[in-house]
N, C-alpha and C positions, 0 to 999 in steps of 0.2 A: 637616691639617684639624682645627678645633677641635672639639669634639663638647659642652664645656659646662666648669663648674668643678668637675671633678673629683667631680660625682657617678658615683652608678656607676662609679669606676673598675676596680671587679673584676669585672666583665661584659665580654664580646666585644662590640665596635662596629662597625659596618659601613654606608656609605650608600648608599642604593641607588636608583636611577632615575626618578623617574615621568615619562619624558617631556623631550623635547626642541622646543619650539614658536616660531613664528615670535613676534619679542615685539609688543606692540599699541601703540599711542598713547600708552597710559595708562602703561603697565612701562616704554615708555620716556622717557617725563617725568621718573618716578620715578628712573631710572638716572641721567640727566642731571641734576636736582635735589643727589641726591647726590655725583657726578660734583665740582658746581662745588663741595660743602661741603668735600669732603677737601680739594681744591685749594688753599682759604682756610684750612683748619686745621692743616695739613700748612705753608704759609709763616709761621703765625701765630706756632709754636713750632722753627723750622728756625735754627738756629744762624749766626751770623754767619760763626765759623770751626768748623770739624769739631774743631779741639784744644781747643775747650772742655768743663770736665767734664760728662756726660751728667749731667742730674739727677734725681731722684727724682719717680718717675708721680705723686705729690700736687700738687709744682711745675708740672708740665705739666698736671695736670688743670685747674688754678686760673686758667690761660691758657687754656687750653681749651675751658672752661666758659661764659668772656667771648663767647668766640667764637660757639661753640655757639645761646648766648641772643641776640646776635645776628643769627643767620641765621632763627632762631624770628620772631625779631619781622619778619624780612624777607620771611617766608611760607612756611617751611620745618618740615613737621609735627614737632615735637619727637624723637618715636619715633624719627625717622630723621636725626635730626641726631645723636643719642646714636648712631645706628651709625656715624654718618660720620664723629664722633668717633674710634669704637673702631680703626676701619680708618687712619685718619693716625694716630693716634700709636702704635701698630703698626708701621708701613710708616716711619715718621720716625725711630722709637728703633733700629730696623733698621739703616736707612740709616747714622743717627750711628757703630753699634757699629760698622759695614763698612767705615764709613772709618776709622775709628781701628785696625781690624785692618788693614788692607791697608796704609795707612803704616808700622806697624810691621811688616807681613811684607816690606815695599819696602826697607827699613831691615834688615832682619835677613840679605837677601839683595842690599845693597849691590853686589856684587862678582860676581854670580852672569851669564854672557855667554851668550849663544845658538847656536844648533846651525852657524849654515853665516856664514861673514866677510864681513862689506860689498864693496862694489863695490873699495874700493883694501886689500883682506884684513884690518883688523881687525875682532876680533870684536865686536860691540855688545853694551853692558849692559844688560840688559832691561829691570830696572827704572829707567832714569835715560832722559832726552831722547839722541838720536842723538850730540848734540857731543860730551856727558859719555867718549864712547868713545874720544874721542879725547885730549880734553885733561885727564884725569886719569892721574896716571903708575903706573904698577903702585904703588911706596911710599904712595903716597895710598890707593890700593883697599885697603893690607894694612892701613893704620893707621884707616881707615872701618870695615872689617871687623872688627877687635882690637874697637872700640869698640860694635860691635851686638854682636860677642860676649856682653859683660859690661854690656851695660843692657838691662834688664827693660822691661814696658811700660809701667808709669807712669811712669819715669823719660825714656823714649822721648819719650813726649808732652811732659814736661818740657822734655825739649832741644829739641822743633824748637819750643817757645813761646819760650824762649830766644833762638833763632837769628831771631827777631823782629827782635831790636835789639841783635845782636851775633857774634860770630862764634865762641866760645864757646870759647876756644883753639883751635881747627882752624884750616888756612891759607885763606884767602879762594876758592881753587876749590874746596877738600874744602865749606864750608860754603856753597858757591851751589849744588852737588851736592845736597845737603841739602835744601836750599831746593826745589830743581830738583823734589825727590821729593816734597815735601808739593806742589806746585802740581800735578802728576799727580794726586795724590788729593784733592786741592780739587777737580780739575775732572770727575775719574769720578764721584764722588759728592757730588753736588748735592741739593738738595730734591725729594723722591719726586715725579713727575709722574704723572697719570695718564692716557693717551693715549687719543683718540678711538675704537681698538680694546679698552679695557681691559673687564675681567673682572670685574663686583662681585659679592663675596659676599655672603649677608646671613643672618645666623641670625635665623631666623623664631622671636621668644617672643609670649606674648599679647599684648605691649606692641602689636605690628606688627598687627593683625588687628579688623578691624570686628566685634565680637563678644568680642574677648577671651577667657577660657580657654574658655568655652562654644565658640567655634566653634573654639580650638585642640584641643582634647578630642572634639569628632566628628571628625575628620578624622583625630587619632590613631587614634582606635578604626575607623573605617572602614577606614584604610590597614592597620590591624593583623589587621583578619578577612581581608581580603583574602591576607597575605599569610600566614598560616596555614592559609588553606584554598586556596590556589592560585587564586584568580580574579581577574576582573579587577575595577578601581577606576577608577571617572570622578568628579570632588571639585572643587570651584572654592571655589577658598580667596579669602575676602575679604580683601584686603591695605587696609591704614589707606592716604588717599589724602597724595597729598603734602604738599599746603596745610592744615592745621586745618580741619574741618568742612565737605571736601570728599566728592565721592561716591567710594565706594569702589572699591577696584583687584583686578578681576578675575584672579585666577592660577590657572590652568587644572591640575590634576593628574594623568597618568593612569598607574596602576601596571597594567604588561599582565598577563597569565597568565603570559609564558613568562619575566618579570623573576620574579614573584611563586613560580614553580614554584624555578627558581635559588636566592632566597633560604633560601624556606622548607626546601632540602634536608637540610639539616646544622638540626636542631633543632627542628623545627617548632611542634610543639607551646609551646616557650619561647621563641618570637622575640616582641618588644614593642619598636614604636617609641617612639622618647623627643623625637627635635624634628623639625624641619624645616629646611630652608634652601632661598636659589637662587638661581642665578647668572645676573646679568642681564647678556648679552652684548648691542652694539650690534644685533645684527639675530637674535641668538634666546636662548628663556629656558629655563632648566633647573633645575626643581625637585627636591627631593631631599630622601627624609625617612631619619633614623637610626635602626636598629636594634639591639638589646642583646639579647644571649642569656648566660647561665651557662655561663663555661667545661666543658668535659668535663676529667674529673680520672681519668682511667683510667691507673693508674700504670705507670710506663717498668720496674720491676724485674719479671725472670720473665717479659720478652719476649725473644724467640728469633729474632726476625726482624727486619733494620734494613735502611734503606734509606741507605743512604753515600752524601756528592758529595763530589766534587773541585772546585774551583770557578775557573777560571782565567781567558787572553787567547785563545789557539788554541782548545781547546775550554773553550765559557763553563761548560760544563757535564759533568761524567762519574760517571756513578751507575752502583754496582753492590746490585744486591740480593744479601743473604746473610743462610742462617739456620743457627742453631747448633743445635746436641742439647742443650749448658746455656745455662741463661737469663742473663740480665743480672744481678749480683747486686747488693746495694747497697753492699756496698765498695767498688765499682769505682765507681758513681757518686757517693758522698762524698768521694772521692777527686779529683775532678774536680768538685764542686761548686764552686771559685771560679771556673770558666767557666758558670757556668749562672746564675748571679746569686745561688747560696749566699753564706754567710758564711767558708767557707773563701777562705785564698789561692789567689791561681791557681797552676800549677806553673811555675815555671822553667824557662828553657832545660833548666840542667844536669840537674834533678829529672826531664824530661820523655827525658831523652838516655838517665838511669841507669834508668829502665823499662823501654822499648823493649832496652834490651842484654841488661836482665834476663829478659823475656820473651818467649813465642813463642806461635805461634797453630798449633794443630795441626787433621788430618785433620774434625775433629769438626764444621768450617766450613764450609760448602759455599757453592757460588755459584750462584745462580736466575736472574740474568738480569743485562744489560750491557745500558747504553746513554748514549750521547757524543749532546752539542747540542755540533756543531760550530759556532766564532763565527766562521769563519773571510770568509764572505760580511758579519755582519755589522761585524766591526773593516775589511771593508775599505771600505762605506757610511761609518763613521765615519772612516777616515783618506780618502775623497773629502773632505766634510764640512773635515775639518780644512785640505785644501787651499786650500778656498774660502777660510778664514779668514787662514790667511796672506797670502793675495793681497789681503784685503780690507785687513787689518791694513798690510801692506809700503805700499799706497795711501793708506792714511790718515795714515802718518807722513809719507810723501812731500807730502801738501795742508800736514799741520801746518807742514813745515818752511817753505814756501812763506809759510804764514802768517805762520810770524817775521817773515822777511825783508821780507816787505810793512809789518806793521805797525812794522819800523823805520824803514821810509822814510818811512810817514804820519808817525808821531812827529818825523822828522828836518826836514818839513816843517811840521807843527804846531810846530815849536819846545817838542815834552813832553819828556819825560822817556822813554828808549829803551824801557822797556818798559812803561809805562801801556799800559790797556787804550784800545781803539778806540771811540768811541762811537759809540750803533747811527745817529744822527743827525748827520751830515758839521756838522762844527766850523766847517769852511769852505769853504761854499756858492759863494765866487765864485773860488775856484781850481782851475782843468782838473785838473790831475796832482793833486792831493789828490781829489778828486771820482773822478776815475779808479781811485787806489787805492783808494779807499776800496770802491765799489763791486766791485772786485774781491776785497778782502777777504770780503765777507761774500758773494759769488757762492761763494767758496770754502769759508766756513763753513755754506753750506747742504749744497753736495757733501758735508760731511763729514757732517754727519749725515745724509744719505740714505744713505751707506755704514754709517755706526755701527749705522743701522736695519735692514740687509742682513747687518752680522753679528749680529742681535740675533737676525735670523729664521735662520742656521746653526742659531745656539746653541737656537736653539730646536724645531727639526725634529731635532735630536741627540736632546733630552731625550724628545720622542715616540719616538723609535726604540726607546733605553733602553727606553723604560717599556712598548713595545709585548713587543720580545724580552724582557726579562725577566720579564713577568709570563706570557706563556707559558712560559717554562722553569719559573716555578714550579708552574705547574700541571700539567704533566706529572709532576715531579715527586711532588704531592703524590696525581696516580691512580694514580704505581704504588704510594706510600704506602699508599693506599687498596687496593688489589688484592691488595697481601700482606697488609693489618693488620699494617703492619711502624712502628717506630720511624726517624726521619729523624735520622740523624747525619753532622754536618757539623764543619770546625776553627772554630777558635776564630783568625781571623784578622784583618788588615787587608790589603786591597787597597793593593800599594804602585806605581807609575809600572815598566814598563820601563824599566832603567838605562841610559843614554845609551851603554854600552860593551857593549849586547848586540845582538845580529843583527835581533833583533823590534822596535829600537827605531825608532819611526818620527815622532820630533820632538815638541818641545815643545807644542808647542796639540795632539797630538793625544793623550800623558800626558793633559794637563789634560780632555781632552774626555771620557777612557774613567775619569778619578780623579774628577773631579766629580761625585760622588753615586753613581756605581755601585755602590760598596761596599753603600753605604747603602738606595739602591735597591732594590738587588735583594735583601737582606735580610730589609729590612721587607716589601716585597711576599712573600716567601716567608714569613716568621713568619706576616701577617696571615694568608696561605691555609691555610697549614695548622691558624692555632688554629682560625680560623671551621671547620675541615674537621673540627676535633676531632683532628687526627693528632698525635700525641706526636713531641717534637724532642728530641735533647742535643748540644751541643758539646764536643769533643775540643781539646786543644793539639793548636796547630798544629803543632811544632816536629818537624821529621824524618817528617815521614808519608813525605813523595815520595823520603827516600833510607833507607828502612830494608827490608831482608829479612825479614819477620814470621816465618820459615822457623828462623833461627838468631840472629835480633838484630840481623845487623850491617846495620849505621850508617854509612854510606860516601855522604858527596857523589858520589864518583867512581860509583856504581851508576847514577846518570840522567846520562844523556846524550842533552841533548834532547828527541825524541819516545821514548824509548826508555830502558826500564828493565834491565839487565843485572846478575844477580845476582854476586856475586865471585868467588862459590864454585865452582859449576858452570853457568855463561854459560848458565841461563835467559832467558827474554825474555818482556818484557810491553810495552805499549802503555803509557807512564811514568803518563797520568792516571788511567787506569784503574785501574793498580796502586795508585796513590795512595790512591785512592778506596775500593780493597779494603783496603786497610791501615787507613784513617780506619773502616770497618765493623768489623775484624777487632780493633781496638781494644780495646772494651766485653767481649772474650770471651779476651785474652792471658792467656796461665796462665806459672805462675813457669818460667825453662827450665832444663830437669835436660839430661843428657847423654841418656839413652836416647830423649828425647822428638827432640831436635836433632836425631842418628844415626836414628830413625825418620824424618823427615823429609825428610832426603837424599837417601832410598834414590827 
C-alpha cells in the first residue's frame, strides 16, 4: 500500500479502519465512472507485443494525458480521471514487466519437466504446450538449455523478436518451441482488465473533496483526537462528485472505540494521521485513514533477554525465550551488521561456519519458556488448495488442446492459414460444419475462462489463508516479545521450495502456493507488528543454526535428523526446531571456546 511520496518516511505507518459500509448510489457511480476510465487508459498505452521496449513514464504520460482530457470533456470530473490515470498505468507497466519476466523465466527453464508422466509416461515440459513433450528430442532440450544458459535478459527479448522472421540458427522445432513459449506469455498477459468484482483504491488528497484542504484538515484532526483519546468518531467526508459541478458524494466515516483504543496502544500520545483513502468495492465501501508515529529507538545492546524463532514448513513457527546474565554487546552486533541493513558485509558461509566451531554458549543461558505454531493442519488446507488446482489446470489443457484441434479444422475449412486465429464473427454464415465448429470453439473458450476464474479464486482463498495464519503467529510472537521486554532474533534467510527428492515434498503448484510471498509475507507482517509494538528485532546468518552443538561447536549435518536433533557427542536429544531456535537466541551471547568451558559443559 502506498502511503504518499516519500514524505515522512522515518516515521511508522499504519492504516487503520473506519468502517466497512454498504456502498450508496452515488460511490457507486463513482466506482463505475472510474471503473470504465482505467479500462480506456489502460488499452490506450497497452502494447501491441509484450517484446516491446517498456518506455519511459513521460512517454506514457503524454498518451495518457490525451486520454485522460478526453474522458474530462466526456463528463468525467478531472480529479478522478487523474487517479484513474495513476491506477492503469500502474497496473499496465506491471503487467508489461510480468510478462517479459515470465518469458524469460519460460526460457530460462526450457527443459524443466513435471512431477508425475502423462497418460503414455512421458514426462511434460511445463513451460512449453503438451506436443513440445513429445516432439522435441532430448539433444534439442540440451542445446535450448546451453542457450538460456548464457543469454541474459535483453538479449532474451532480443531473440524471441528475432524469431519473428527467422529462425535464428536453431532447427525449425527448437525455434517453433520458442515461438510456442512467447505465445503462452502473449496470452497470460494481456491488457489489465478490471472485472465487475474489482477493488478500487483511491488515495483521498484535497484535490478529491468538496471543501479542499479545509474539510481534508477537519477530518484529520477529528480522526486524530479521536484516536488519541480512545473514542469514538462519526465524519462524512464530502467526496468531489463525478461529473464537474455536480453535488457532492457522501462518504461515511466511522473510527469505533475499540479500533481507536488498538491503535492508540503503542504511542498515543504521538499518533497523527497523515491521509485518507478507500476502497470502493461493487457492493460495500471501506475507508481508511493513515497513521505516523516516531519510531521507538530503545537500543538492542545491554539486553539480556531475546526472543528467537526458527521459522520453517512442519512447524511455521518455534520460539524459545532466553535470558543471559551478560548482555548483548556491541561487537557482536557490528559484527553482524551486514544482516541488519548496516554497511558492513554480510558473513559467509565459511566466516559464519569458522564462528560457530570457535564458539560456545555456556550455563550463563537459561531458558524461560518454549513454544511451537505447528503448520502442520495449515500446509495441509494448502496442499487441498493445491489439489484443486491441478485438477483445474490438467482441465484447462485438456479444452486448450481441444481448441487446436478444432480451430484446424475451422481454418482447413475456411481455406486460412493452419493457425490464424478464429474470428469471434463466423466467416461463414452459410456453412453447417463451419457454423458448428465454430460455435464449439468459443462454447469451449468460454468453459475455459470460467475455469481460469476458479483457479483465480484457489489462488486467492491461499493468499487469505497466508495472511490470516501468519499474521497471527506474528503476533503472538510479538506478546511474548512484549511480556519479557525481550529482543526478537530471527536468521537471516530465504524461504527456498521443498526439494523434489525430499519426503515432505508434495508437488509443484503446491512449492509455488507455499514460495509465493510467504517468505515475504510473513516478514513484513512481523517487521510491521513489531516496529508499530516498539519491540526491537536483529537478524543472525542463517548458516548452521539447525546443525550446530552450541555446547562444543560442532557443526555436523548428520546431528538433525528430521524432527530430531542428536548431539554426536553424548546422544542428547532435542525437538530439531526448537533447538534451532535456541541456537539462533544463544547466538548474540557465544563466547570464544576454551577447553575448561567445553569440558564444563559435558559434564
Amino acid at each position: 500500500m502506498a502511503y504518499g511520496k516519500g514524505k515522512s518516511k522515518d516515521l511508522i505507518k499504519r492504516a487503520v479502519e473506519l468502517g466497512t459500509l454498504p456502498t450508496s448510489p452515488q460511490l457507486s457511480s463513482l466506482r463505475s465512472g472510474i471503473l470504465r476510465a482505467v479500462a480506456t487508459m489502460a488499452a490506450s498505452i497497452w502494447p501491441s507485443d509484450i517484446l516491446q521496449p517498456i518506455p519511459h513514464g513521460k512517454e506514457i504520460d503524454a498518451v495518457m494525458l490525451k486520454v485522460q482530457s478526453g474522458l474530462s470533456r466526456g463528463g468525467l470530473n478531472s480529479v478522478w480521471g487523474e487517479k484513474a490515470r495513476l491506477l492503469a498505468k500502474s497496473a499496465v507497466l506491471e503487467q508489461w514487466k510480468r510478462a517479459q519476466r515470465n518469458l524469460f523465466g519460460r526460457f530460462k527453464n526450457v527443459g524443466k519437466v513435471g512431477d508425475e508422466p502423462m497418460a503414455d509416461g512421458v514426462k511434460r515440459l511445463i513451460n512449453l504446450p503438451e506436443a513440445f513433450s513429445r516432439r522435441l528430442a532430448a539433444e534439442d532440450l540440451e542445446q535450448l538449455q546451453d542457450l538460456a544458459a548464457k543469454t541474459d535478459f535483453a538479449s532474451t527479448l532480443n531473440l524471441f523478436r528475432t524469431l519473428g522472421s527467422g529462425d535464428c540458427g536453431l532447427t525449425s522445432t527448437q525455434a517453433e518451441a520458442l515461438r510456442a513459449i512467447l505465445g503462452i506469455a502473449r496470452e497470460r498477459f494481456a491488457c489489465p482488465v478490471w472485472k465487475a468484482d474489482a477493488v478500487i483504491q483511491l488515495h483521498l488528497d484535497y484535490r478529491c473533496l468538496r471543501g479542499g484542504k479545509i474539510a481534508l484538515s477537519a477530518s484529520l484532526e477529528a480522526l486524530g483526537n479521536g484516536a488519541r483519546t480512545n473514542t469514538a468518531v462519526v465524519d462524512d467526508l464530502p467526496l468531489a462528485s463525478t461529473s464537474p459541478r455536480g453535488d457532492s458524494i457522501v462518504l461515511p466515516m466511522r473510527l469505533c472505540r475499540e479500533v481507536a483504543e488498538h491503535t492508540s496502544r503503542h504511542g498515543s500520545g504521538q499518533i497523527r494521521p497523515t491521509s485518507l483513502l478507500v476502497e470502493l468495492g461493487p457492493v460495500q465501501v471501506r475507508p481508511k485513514m493513515v497513521v505516523v508515529r516516531p519510531p521507538d529507538t530503545a537500543p538492542i545492546v545491554g539486553c539480556r533477554t531475546v526472543v528467537a524463532e526458527d521459522f520453517g514448513f512442519t512447524n511455521t513457527s518455534s520460539i524459545v525465550v532466553l535470558r543471559s546474565r551478560t548482555p548483548i554487546g556491541e561487537e557482536e552486533l557490528a559484527r553482524i551488521g551486514g544482516h541488519n541493513g548496516g554497511d558492513e558485509k554480510k558473513l559467509t558461509k565459511t566466516q559464519a561456519k569458522a564462528h560457530l566451531e570457535n564458539h560456545v554458549s555456556a550455563d550463563d543461558v537459561e531458558v524461560l519458556e518454549c513454544v511451537q505454531f505447528g503448520g502442520r493442519d495449515f500446509l495441509a488446507r494448502v496442499k487441498t488448495h493445491a489439489t484443486k488446482v491441478d485438477r483445474l489446470r490438467s482441465e484447462i489443457d485438456r479444452l486448450y488442446n481441444r481448441l487446436d484441434r478444432i480451430r484446424a479444422e475451422i481454418n482447413v475449412v475456411a481455406r486460412t492459414e493452419p493457425d490464424a486465429l478464429v474470428p469471434e464473427i463466423a466467416a461463414m454464415p452459410d456453412h453447417s460444419r463451419y457454423l458448428a465448429m465454430h460455435a464449439r470453439f468459443f462454447r469451449l473458450l468460454k468453459a475455459i475462462d470460467g475455469l481460469k476464474e476458479a483457479r483465480c479464486a484457489v489462488y486467492r482463498a491461499v493468499a487469505g489463508l497466508k495472511k490470516s495464519w501468519f499474521g497471527y503467529v506474528a503476533q503472538r510472537k510479538a506478546d511474548l516479545a512484549a511480556k519479557h521486554d525481550a529482543v526478537v532474533v530471527t536468521e537471516d534467510l530465504d524461504i527456498l521450495g521443498v526439494p523434489t527428492d525430499d519426503p515432505a515434498y508434495k508437488g509443484r503448484t503446491f512449492n509455488k502456493m507455499i514460495n509465493n510471498g510467504s517468505k515475504g509475507q510473513y516478514i513484513l507482517r512481523s517487521k510491521n507488528t513489531l516496529t508499530w509494538r516498539g519491540i526491537r528485532s536483529v537478524k543472525i546468518p542463517s548458516f548452521y543454526t539447525s546443525t550446530t552443538d552450541w555446547r562444543n561447536g560442532k557443526v555436523d549435518r548428520d546431528q538433525r535428523r528430521g524432527a530430531i536433533f542428536r548431539a554426536s557427542f553424548d546422544e542428547r536429544v532435542w525437538d530439531a526446531d526448537l533447538h534451532a531456535a535456541e541456537m539462533i537466541g544463544r547466538y548474540l551471547f557465544l563466547k570464544p571456546k576454551t577447553e575448561s568451558i567445553v569440558a564444563a559443559l559435558a559434564v
